[in-house]
MARMIBA-554692 format. One record per residue (C-alpha): x, y, z. Coordinates in steps of 0.2 Angstrom, whole numbers, plus 5000, padded with zeros to 4 digits. Layout:
% residues N
XYZ/...
//
This chain:
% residues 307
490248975065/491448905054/491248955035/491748905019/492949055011/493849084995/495149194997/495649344984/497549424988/499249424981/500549524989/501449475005/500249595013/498949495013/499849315019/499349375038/497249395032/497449215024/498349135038/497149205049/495649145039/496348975039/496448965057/494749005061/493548935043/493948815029/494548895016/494148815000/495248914988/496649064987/496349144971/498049274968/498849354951/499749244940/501549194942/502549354936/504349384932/505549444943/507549434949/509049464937/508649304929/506849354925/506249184930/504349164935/503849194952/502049154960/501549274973/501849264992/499849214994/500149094982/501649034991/500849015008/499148935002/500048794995/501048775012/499548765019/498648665007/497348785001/497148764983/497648904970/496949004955/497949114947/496649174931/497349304920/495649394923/494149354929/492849474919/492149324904/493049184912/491849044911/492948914915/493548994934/491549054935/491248874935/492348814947/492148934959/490248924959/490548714961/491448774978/489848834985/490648944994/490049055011/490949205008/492449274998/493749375006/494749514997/496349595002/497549694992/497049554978/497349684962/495849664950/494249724951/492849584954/491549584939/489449564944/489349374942/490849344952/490349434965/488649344964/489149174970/489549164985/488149154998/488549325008/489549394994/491349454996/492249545011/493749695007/494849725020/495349915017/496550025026/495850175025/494350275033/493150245018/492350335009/494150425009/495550354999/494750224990/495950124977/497550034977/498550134988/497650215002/499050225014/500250295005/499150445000/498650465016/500350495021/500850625008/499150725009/499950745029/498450675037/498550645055/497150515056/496750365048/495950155050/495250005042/493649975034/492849795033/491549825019/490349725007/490949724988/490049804975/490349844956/491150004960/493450044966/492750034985/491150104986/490149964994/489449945010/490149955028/490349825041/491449905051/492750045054/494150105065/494850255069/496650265072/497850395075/499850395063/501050385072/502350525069/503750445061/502750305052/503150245035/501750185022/502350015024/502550015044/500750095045/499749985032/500349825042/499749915057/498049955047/498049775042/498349705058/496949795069/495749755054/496049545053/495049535070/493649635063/493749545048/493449375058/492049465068/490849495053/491149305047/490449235063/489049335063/488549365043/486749305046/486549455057/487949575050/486749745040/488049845032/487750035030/488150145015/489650245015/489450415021/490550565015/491350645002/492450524993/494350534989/495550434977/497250334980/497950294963/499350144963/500950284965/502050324949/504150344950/503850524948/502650534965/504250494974/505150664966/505550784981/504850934977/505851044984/504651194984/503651124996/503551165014/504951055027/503550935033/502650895017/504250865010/504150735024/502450675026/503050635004/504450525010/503650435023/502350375009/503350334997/504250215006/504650055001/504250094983/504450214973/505450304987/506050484989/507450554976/507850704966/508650754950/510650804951/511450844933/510350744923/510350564935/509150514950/509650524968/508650414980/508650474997/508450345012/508450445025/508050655030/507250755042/506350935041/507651095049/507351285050/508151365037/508251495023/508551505006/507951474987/507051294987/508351164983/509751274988/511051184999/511551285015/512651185022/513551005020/514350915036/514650765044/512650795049/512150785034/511550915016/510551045021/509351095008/508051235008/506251195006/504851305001/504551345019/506151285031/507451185025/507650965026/509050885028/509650735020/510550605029/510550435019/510650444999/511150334984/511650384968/511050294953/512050134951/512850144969/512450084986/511750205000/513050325007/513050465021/512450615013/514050705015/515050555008/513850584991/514150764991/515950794996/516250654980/515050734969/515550924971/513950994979/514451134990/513451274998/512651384986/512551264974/510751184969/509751024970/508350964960/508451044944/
//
């Protein structure tokens, strides 16, 4: 049955969720965060939702909040819509918003709720080394996440995954879920969550710091969820250097101590094994073979990284 949807999403993300919806229902209106300045220049930029809703000729919002807004109250009541549809759209949604629409509103979440709820699920997931993970289509509430189940999937991480490689994943398996529970909402009960809960906070800089102390492969599962922002990098005489690329190695030594720098790479020793980096960039410069950086930098064996 086809239904009429107001859309809630911003980042390039969520263009899949909304192309999808417009495919398949009338959506009414794509409600996204307001142009925002980015580029050398500085210049105002609307979001990637908002971009692609106006190619598709979806009307746009962009409210600077939406908690005592009377005026987008109004117009999204005089929409009449079937069912609001949420992803990655970056507010919270306040009680009389959530009351207008017929079957209330929709979150497509990439996490096995009622673990990781907030803004940044995958990522978490990654750096806390967890080898499982899915999607959750659930009912909003008033609280971060905590509303209702429609449906779940299990998935396993793949090994090498990235943050950004798994949460497009996430995404993808959860659209036609998504779709399932709009055709059938007359019949759709969702259950309460179930478990104990956990929090994904939006990540800081400093969640992307290598810790050093850490064992080899939680120095890993870190960088694979950090990745694209805000990355993996340490501390080397007072300035940052990111690191692009590494992988966890046996070795020995004093955490943050290199062992060895060659054309594979700087060996560095972790709280348990040793990683080694392979792609880095110093502040203010492009991304180089680790050896390149070290050999023009002056890090040798014995020496230490992180401090």
């Amino acid at each position: 049955m086809k239904r009429r949807v107001v859309f809630f999403g911003s980042p390039a993300w969520a263009v899949p969720v909304l192309e999808a919806l417009a495919e398949r229902h009338d959506v009414v209106l794509a409600v996204t965060q307001p142009d925002k300045p980015a580029g050398r220049g500085m210049k105002l930029k609307e979001s990637p939702v908002a971009a692609r809703a106006k190619e598709l000729g979806i009307p746009v919002l962009k409210p600077k909040r939406l908690k005592k807004n009377p005026e987008f109250l109004e117009a999204f009541k005089a929409l009449h819509p079937d069912a609001a549809v949420v992803a990655a759209y970056g507010k919270l949604i306040p009680p009389e918003v959530l009351a207008v629409p017929r079957f209330g509103f929709l979150n497509l979440h990439p996490s096995l709720l009622p673990k990781y709820r907030g803004a940044a699920p995958v990522n978490w997931a990654l750096i806390a080394g967890e080898t499982e993970t899915g999607v959750s289509i659930m009912q909003l509430d008033e609280g971060m996440d905590t509303g209702p189940l429609f449906r779940q999937l299990r998935v396993p991480i793949h090994p090498e995954e990235t943050a950004a490689e798994l949460s497009e994943r996430l995404r993808d398996l959860g659209i036609p879920l998504l779709l399932e529970v709009l055709e059938d909402l007359e019949h759709e009960i969702p259950r309460p969550q179930e478990g104990e809960p956990s929090y994904a906070p939006l990540l800081t800089k400093e969640d992307g710091r290598i810790r050093f102390e850490e064992p080899a492969e939680k120095i890993l599962a870190r960088h694979r969820g950090v990745q694209p922002w805000p990355g993996s990098w340490f501390w080397h005489r007072g300035k940052r250097v990111k690191v692009h690329a590494l992988r966890p190695e046996p070795g020995e030594g004093a955490p943050g101590e290199v062992l060895a720098v060659g054309h594979e790479g700087v060996l560095v020793a972790a709280g348990e094994g040793a990683v080694r980096l392979l792609t880095v960039q110093p502040e203010g410069k492009r991304p180089m073979p680790a050896e390149a950086w070290a050999r023009g930098y002056g890090v040798e064996p014995g020496g230490k990284l992180g401090a």
